[in-house]
N, CA, C and O atoms as a Tinker XYZ file with bonds, in Angstrom:
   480  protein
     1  N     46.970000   54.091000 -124.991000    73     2
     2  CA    47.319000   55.237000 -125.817000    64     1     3
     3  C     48.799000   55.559000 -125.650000    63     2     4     5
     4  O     49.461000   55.216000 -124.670000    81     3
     5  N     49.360000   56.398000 -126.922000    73     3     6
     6  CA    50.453000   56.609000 -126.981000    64     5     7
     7  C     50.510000   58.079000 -126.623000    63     6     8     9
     8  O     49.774000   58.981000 -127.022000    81     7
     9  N     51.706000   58.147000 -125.649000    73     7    10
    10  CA    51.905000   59.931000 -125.324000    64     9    11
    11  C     53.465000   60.374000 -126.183000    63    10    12    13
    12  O     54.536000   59.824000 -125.929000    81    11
    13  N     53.318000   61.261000 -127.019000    73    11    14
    14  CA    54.639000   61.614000 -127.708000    64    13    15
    15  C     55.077000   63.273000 -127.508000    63    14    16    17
    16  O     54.358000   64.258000 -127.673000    81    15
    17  N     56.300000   63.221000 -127.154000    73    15    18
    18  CA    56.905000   64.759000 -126.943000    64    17    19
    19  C     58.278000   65.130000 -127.699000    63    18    20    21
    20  O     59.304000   64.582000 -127.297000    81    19
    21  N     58.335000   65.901000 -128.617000    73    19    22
    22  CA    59.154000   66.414000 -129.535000    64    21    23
    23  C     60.079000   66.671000 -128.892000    63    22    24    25
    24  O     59.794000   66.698000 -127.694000    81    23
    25  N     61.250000   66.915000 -129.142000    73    23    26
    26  CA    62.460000   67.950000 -129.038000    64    25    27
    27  C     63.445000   67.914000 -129.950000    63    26    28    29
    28  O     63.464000   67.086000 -130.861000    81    27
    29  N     64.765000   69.239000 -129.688000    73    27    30
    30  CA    65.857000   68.994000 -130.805000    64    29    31
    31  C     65.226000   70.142000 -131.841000    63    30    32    33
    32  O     65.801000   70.267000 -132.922000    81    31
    33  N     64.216000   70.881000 -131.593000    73    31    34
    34  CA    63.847000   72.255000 -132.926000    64    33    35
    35  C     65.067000   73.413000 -132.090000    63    34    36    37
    36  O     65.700000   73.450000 -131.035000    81    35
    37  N     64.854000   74.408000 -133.556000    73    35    38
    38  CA    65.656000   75.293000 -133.015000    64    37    39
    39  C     65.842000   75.844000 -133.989000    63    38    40    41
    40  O     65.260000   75.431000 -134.992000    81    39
    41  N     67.003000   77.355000 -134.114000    73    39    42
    42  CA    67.353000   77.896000 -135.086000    64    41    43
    43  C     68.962000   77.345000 -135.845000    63    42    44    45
    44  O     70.014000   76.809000 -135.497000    81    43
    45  N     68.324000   77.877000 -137.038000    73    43    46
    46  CA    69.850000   76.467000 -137.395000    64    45    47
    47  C     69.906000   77.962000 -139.034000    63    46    48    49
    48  O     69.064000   78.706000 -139.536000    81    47
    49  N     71.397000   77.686000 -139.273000    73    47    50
    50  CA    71.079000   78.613000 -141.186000    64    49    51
    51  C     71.062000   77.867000 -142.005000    63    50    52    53
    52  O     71.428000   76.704000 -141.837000    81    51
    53  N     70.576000   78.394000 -143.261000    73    51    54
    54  CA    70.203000   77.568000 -144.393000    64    53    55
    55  C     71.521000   76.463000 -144.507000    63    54    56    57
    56  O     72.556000   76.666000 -143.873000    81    55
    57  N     71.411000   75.725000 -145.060000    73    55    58
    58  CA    72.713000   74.182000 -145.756000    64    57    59
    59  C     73.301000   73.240000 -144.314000    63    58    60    61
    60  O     73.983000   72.219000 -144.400000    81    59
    61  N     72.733000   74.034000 -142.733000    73    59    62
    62  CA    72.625000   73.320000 -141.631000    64    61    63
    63  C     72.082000   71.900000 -141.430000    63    62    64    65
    64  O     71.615000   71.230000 -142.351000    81    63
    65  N     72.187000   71.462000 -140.064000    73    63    66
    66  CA    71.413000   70.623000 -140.072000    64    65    67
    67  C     71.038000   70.308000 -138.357000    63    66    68    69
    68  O     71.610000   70.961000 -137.483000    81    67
    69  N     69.918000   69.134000 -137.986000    73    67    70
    70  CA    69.285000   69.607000 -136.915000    64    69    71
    71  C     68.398000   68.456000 -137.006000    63    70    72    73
    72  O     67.660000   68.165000 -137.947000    81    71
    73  N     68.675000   67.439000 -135.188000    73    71    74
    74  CA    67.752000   65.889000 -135.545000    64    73    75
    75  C     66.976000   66.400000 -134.632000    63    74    76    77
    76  O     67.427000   67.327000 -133.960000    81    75
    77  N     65.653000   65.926000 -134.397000    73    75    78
    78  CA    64.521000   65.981000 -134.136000    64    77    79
    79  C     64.561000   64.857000 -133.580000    63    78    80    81
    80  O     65.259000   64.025000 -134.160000    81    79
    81  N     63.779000   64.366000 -132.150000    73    79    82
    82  CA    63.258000   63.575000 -131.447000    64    81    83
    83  C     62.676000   63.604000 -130.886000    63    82    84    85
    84  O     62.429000   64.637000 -130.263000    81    83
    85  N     61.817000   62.084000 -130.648000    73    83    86
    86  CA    60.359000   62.023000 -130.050000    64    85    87
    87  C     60.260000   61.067000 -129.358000    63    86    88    89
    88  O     60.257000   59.896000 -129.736000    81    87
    89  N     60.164000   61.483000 -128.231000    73    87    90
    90  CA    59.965000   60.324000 -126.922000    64    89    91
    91  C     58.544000   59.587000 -126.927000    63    90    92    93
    92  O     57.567000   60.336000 -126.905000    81    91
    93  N     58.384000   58.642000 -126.944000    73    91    94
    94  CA    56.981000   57.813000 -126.977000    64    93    95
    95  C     56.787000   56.931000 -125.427000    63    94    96    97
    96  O     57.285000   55.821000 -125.239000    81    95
    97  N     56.214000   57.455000 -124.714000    73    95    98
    98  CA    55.627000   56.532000 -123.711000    64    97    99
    99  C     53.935000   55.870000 -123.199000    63    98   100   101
   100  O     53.115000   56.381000 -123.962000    81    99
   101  N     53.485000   55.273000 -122.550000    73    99   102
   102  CA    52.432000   54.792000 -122.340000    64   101   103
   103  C     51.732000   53.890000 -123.380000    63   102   104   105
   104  O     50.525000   53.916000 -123.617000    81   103
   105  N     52.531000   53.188000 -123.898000    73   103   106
   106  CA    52.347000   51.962000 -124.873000    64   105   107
   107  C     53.212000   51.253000 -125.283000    63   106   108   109
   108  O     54.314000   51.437000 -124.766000    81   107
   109  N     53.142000   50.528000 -125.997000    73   107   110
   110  CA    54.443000   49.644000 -126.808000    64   109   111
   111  C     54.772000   50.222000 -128.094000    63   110   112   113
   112  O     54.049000   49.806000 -129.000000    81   111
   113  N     55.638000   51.045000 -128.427000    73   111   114
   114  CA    56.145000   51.510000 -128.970000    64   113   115
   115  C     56.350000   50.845000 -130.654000    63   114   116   117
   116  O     56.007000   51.397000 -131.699000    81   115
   117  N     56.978000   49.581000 -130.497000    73   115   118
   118  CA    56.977000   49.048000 -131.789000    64   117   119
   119  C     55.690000   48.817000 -132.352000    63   118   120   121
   120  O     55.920000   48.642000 -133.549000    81   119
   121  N     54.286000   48.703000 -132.132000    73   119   122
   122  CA    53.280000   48.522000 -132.161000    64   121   123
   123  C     52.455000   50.075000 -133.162000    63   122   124   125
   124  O     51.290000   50.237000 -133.526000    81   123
   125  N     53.322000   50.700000 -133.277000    73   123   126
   126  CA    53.041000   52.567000 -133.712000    64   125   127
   127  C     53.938000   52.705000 -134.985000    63   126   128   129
   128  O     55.167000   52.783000 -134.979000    81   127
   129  N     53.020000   52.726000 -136.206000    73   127   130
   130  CA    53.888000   53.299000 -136.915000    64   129   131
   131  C     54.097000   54.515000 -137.032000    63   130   132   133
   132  O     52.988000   54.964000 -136.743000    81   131
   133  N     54.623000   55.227000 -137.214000    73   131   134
   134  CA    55.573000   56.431000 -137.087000    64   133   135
   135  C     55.577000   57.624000 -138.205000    63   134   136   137
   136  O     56.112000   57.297000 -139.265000    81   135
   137  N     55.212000   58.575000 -138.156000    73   135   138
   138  CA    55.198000   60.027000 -139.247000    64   137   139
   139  C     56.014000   61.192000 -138.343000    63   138   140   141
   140  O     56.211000   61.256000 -137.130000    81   139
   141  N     56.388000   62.043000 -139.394000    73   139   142
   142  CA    56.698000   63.620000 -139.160000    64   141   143
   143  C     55.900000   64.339000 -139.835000    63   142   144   145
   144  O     55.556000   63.905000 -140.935000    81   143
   145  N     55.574000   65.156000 -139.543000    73   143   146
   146  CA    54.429000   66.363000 -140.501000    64   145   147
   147  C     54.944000   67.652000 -139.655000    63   146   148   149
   148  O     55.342000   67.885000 -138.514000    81   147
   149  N     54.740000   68.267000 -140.713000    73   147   150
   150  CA    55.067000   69.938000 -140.735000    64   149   151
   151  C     54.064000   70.972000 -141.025000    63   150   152   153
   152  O     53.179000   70.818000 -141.867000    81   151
   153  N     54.242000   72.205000 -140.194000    73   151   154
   154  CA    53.026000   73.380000 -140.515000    64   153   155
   155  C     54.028000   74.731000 -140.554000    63   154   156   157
   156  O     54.661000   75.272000 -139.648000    81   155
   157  N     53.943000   74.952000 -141.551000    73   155   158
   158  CA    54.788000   76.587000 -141.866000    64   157   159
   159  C     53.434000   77.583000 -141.257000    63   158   160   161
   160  O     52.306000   77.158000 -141.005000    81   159
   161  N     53.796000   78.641000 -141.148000    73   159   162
   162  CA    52.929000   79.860000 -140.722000    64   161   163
   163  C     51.704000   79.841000 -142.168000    63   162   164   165
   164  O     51.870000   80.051000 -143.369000    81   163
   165  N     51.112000   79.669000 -141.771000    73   163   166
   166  CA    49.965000   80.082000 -142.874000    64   165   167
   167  C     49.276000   79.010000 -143.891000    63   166   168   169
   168  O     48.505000   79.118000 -144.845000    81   167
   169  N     49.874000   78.010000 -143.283000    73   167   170
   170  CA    50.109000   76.777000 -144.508000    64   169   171
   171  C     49.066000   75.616000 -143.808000    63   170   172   173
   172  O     48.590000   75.581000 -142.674000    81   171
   173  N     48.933000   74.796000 -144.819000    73   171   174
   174  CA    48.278000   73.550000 -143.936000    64   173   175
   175  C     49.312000   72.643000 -143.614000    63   174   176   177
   176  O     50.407000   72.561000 -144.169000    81   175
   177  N     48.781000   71.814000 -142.460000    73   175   178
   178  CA    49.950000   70.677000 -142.079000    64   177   179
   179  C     50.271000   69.805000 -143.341000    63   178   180   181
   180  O     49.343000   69.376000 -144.028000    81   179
   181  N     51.458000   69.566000 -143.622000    73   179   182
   182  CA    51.922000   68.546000 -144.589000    64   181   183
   183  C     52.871000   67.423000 -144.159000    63   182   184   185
   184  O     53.745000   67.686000 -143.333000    81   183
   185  N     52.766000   66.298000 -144.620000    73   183   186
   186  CA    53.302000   65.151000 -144.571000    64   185   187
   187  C     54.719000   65.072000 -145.091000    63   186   188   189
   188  O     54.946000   65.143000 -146.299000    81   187
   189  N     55.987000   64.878000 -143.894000    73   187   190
   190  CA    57.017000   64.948000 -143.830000    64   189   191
   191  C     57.606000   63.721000 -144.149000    63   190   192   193
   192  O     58.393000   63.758000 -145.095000    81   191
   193  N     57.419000   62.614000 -143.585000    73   191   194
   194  CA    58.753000   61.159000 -143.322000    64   193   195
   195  C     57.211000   60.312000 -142.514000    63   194   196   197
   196  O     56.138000   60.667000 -142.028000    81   195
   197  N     58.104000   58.793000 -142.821000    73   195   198
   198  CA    56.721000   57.925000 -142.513000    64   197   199
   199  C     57.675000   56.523000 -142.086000    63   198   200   201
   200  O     58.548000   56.127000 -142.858000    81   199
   201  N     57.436000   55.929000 -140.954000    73   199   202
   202  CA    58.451000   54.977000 -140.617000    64   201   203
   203  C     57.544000   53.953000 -140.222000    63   202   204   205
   204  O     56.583000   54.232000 -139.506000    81   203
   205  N     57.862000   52.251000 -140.809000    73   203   206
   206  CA    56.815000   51.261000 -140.446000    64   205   207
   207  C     57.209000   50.922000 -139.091000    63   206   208   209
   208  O     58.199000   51.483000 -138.620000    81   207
   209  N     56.315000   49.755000 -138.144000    73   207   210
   210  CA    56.699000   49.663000 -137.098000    64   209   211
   211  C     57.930000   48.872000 -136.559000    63   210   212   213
   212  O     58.211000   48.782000 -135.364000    81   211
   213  N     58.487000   48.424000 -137.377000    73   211   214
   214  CA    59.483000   47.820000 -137.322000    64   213   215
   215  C     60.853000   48.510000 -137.716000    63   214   216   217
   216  O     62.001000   48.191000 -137.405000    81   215
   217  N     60.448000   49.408000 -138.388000    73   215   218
   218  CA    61.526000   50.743000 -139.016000    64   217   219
   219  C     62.530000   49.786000 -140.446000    63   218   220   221
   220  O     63.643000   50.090000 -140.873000    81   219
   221  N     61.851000   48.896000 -140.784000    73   219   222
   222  CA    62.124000   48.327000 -142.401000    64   221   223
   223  C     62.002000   49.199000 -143.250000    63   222   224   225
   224  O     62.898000   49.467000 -144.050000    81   223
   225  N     60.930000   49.751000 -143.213000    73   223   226
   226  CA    59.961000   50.601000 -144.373000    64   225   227
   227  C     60.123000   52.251000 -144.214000    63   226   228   229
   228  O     59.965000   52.810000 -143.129000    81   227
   229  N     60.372000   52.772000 -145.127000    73   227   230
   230  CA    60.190000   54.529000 -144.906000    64   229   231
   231  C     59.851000   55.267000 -146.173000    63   230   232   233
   232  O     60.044000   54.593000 -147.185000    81   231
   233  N     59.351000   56.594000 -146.387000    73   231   234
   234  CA    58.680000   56.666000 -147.059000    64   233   235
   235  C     58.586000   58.714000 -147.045000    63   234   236   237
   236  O     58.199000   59.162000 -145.966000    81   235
   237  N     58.839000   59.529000 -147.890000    73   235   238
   238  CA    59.167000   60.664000 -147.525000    64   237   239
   239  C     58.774000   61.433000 -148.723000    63   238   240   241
   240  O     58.999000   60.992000 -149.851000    81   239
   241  N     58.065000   62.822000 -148.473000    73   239   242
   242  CA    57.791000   63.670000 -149.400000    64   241   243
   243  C     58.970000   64.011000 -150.312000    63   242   244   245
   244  O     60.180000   63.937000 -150.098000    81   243
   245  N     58.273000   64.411000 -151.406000    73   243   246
   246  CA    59.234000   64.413000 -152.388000    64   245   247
   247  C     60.376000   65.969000 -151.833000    63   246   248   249
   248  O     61.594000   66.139000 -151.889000    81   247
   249  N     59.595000   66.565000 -151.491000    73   247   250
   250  CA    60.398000   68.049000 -150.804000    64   249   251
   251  C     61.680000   67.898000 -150.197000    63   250   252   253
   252  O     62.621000   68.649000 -150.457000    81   251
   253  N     61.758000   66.662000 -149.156000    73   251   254
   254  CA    62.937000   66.577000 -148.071000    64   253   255
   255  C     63.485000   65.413000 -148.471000    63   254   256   257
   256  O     64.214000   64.969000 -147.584000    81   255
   257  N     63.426000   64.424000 -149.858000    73   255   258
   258  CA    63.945000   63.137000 -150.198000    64   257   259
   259  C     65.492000   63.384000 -150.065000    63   258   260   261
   260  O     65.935000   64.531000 -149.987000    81   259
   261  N     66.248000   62.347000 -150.043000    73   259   262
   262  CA    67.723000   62.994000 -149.949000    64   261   263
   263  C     68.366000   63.742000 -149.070000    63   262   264   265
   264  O     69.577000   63.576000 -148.929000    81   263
   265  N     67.581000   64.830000 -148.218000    73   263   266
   266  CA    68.185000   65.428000 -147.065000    64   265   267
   267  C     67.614000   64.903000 -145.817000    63   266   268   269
   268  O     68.478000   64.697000 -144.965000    81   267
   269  N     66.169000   64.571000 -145.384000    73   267   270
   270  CA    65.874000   63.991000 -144.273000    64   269   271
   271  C     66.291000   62.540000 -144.281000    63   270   272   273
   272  O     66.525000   61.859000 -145.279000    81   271
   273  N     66.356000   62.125000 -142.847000    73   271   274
   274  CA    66.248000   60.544000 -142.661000    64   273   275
   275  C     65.353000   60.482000 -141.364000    63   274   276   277
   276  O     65.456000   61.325000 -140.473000    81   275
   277  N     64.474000   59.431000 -141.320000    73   275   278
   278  CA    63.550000   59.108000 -140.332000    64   277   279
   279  C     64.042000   57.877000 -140.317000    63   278   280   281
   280  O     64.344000   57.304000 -141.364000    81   279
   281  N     64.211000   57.210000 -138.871000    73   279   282
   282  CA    64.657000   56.577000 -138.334000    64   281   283
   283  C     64.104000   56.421000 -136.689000    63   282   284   285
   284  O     63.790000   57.335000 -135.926000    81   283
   285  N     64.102000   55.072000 -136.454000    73   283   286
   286  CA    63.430000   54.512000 -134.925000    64   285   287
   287  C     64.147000   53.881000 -133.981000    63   286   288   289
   288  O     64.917000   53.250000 -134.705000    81   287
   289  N     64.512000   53.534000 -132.620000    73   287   290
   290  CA    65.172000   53.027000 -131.480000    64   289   291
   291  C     63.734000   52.517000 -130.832000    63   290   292   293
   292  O     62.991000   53.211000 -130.138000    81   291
   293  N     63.496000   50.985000 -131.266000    73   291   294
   294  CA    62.129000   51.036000 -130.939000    64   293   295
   295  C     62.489000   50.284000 -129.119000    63   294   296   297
   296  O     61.660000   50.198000 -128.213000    81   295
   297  N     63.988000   49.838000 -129.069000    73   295   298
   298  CA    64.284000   49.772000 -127.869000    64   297   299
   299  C     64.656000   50.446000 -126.364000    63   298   300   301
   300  O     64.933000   50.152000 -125.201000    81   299
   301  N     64.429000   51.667000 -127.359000    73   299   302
   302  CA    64.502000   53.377000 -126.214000    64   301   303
   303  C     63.240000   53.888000 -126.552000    63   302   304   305
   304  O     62.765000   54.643000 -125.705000    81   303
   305  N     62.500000   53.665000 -127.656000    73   303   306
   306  CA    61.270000   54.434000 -127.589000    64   305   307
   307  C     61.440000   55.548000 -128.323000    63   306   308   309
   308  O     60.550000   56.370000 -128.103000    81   307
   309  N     62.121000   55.839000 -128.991000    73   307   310
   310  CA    62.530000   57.382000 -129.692000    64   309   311
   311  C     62.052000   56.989000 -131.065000    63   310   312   313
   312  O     62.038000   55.826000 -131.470000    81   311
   313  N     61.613000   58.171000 -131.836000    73   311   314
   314  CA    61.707000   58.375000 -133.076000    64   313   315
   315  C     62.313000   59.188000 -133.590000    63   314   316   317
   316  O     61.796000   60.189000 -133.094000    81   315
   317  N     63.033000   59.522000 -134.220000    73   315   318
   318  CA    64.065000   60.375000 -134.929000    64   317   319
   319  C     63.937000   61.367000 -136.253000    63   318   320   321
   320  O     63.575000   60.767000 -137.265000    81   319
   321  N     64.166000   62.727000 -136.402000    73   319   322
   322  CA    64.309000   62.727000 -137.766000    64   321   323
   323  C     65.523000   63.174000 -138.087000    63   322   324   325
   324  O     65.622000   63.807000 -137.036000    81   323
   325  N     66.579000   63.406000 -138.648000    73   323   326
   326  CA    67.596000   63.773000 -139.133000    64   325   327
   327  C     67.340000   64.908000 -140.432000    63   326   328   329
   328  O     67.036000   64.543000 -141.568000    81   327
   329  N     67.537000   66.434000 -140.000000    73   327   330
   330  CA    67.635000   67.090000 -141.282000    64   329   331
   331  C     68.498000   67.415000 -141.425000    63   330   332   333
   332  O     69.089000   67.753000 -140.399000    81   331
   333  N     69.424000   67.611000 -143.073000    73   331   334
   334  CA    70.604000   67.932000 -143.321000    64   333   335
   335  C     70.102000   68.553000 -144.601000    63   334   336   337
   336  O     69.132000   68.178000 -145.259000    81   335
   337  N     71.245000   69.972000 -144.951000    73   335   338
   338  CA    70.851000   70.749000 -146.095000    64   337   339
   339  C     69.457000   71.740000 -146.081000    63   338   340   341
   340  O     68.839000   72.039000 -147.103000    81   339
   341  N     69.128000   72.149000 -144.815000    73   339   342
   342  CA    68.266000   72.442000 -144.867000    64   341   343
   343  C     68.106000   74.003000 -145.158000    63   342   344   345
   344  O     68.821000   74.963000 -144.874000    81   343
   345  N     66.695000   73.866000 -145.944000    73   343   346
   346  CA    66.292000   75.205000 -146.313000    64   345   347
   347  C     65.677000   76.192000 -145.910000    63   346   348   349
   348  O     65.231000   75.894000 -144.802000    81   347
   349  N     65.281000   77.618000 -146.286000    73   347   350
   350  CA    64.292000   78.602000 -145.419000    64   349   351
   351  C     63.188000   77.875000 -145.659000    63   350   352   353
   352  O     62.224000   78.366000 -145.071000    81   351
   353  N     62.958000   77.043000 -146.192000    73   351   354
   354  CA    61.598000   76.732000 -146.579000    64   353   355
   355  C     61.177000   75.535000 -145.771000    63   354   356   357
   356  O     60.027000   75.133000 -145.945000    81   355
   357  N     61.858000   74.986000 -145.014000    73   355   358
   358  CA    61.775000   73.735000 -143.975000    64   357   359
   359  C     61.334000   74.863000 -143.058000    63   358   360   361
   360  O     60.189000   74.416000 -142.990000    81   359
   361  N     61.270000   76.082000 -142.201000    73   359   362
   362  CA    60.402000   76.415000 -141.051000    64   361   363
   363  C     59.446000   76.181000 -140.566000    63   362   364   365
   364  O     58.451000   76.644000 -141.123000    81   363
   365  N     59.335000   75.739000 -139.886000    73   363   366
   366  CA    57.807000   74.924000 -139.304000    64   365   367
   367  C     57.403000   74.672000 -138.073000    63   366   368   369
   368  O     58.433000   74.503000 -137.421000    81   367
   369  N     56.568000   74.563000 -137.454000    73   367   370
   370  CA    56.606000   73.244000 -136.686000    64   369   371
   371  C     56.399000   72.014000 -136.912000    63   370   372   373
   372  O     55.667000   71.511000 -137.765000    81   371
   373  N     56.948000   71.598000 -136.258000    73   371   374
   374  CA    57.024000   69.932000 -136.636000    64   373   375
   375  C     56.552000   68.967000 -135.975000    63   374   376   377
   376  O     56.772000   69.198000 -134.786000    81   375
   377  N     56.035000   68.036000 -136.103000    73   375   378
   378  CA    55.184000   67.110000 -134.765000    64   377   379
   379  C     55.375000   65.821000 -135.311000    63   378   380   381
   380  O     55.373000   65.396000 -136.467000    81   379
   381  N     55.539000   65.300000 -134.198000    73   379   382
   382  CA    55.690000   63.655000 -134.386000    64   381   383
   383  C     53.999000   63.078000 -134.836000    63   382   384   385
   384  O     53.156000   63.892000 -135.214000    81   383
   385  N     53.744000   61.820000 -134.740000    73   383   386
   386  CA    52.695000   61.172000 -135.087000    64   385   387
   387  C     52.664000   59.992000 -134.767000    63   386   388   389
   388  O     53.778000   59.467000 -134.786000    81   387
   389  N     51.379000   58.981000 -134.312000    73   387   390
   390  CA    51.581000   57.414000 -134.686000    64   389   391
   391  C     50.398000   57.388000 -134.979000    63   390   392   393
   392  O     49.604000   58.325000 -134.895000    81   391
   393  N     50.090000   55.734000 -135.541000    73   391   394
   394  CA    48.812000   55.220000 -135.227000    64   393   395
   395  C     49.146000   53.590000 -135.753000    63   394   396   397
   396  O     49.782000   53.289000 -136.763000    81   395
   397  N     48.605000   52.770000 -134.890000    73   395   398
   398  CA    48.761000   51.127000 -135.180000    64   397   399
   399  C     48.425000   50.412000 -136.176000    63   398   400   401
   400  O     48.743000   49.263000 -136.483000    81   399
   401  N     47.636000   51.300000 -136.755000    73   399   402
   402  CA    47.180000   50.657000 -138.371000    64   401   403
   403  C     47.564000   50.877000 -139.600000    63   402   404   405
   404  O     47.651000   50.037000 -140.496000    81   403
   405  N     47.881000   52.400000 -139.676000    73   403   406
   406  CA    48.731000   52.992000 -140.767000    64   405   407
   407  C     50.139000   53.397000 -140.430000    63   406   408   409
   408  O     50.484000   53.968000 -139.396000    81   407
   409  N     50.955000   53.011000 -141.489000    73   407   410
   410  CA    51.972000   53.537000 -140.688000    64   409   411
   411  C     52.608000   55.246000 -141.336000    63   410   412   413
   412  O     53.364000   56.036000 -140.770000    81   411
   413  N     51.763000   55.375000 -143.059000    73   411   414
   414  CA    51.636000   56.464000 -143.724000    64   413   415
   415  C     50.752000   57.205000 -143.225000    63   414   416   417
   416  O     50.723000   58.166000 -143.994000    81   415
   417  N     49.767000   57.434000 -142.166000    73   415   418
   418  CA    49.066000   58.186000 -141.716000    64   417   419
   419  C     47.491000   57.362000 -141.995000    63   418   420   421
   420  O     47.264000   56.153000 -141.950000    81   419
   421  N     46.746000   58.255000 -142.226000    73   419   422
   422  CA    46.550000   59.182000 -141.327000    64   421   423
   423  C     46.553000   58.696000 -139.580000    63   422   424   425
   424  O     46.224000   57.602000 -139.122000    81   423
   425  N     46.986000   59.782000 -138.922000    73   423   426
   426  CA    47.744000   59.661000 -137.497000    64   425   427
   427  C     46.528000   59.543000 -136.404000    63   426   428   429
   428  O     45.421000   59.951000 -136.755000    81   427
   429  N     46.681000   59.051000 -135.216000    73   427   430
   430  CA    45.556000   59.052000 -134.466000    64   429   431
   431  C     46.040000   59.857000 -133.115000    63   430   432   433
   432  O     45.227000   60.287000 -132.297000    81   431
   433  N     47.380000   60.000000 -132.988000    73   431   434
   434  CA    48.025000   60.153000 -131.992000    64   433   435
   435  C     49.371000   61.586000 -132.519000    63   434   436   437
   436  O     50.020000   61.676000 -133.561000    81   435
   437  N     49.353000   62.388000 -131.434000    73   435   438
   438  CA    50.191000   63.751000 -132.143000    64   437   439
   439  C     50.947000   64.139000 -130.995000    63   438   440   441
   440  O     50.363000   64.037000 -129.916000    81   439
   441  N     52.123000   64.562000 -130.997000    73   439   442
   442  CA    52.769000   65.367000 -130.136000    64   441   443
   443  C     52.802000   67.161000 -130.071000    63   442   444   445
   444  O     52.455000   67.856000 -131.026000    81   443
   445  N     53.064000   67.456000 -129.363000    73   443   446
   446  CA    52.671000   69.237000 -129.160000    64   445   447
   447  C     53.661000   69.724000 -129.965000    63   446   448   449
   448  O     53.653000   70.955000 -129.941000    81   447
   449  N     54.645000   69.193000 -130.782000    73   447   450
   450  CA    55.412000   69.424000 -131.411000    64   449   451
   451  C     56.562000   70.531000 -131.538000    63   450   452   453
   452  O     56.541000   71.309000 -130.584000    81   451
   453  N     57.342000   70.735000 -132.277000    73   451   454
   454  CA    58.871000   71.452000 -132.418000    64   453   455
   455  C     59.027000   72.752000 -133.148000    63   454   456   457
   456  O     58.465000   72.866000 -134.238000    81   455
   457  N     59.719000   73.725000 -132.668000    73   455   458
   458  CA    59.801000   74.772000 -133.838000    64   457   459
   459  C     61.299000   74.735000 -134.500000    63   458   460   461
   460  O     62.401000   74.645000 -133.959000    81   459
   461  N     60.928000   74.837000 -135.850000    73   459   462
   462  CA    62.858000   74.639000 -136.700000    64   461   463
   463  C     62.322000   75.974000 -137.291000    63   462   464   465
   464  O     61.157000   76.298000 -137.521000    81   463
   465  N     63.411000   76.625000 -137.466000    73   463   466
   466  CA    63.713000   78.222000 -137.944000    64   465   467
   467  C     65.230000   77.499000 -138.570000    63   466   468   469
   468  O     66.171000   76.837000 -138.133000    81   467
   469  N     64.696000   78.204000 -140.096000    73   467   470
   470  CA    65.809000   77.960000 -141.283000    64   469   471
   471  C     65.834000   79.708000 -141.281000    63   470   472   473
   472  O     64.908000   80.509000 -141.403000    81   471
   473  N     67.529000   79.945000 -141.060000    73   471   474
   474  CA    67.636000   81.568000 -141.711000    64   473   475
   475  C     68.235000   81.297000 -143.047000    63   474   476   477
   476  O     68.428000   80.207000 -143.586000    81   475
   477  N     68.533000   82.687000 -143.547000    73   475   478
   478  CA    68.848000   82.547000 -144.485000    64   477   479
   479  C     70.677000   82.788000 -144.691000    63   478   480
   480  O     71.198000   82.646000 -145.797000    81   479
């Protein structure tokens, strides 16, 4: 099994920006494909950024196209997200993801995940 732990949330103002990372240990790392998903207060979790295991492939809600980048160091073990331009409407928490079969989800594996606060 894969163990994943977020960091890099925080408060940032709107048109900011703010990378996100996720340490992956107790497996082989390239072996995990890779998601971000997000939960605003009140909301259901939604599907953020999606990285294959090789980090060729990526794949991103239409919401954050153009301002996020997801990106992998499958030789440090990190997964990355990069937000830039960001809005009040990106607040969330945020949690990493893997699972060896999909690399679009659905996830088998979750981290305790990040808080990003967009002011205005």
């Amino acid at each position: 099994q894969v163990q994943l732990v977020e960091s890099g949330g925080g408060l940032v103002q709107a048109g900011g920006s703010l990378r996100l990372s996720c340490a992956a240990s107790g497996s082989i790392f390239s072996n995990y494909g890779m998601g971000w998903l997000r939960q605003a207060p009140g909301k259901e979790r939604e599907f953020v950024a999606a990285i294959s295991w090789s980090g060729a492939r990526n794949y991103y809600a239409e919401s954050v196209k153009g301002r996020f980048t997801i990106s992998r160091d499958n030789a440090k073990n990190i997964l990355f997200l990069q937000m830039n331009s960001l809005k009040v409407e990106d607040t969330a928490v945020y949690y990493c993801a893997a699972d060896w079969r999909n690399w679009k989800g659905p996830y088998d594996y979750w981290g305790q995940g990040t808080q990003v606060t967009v002011s205005s």
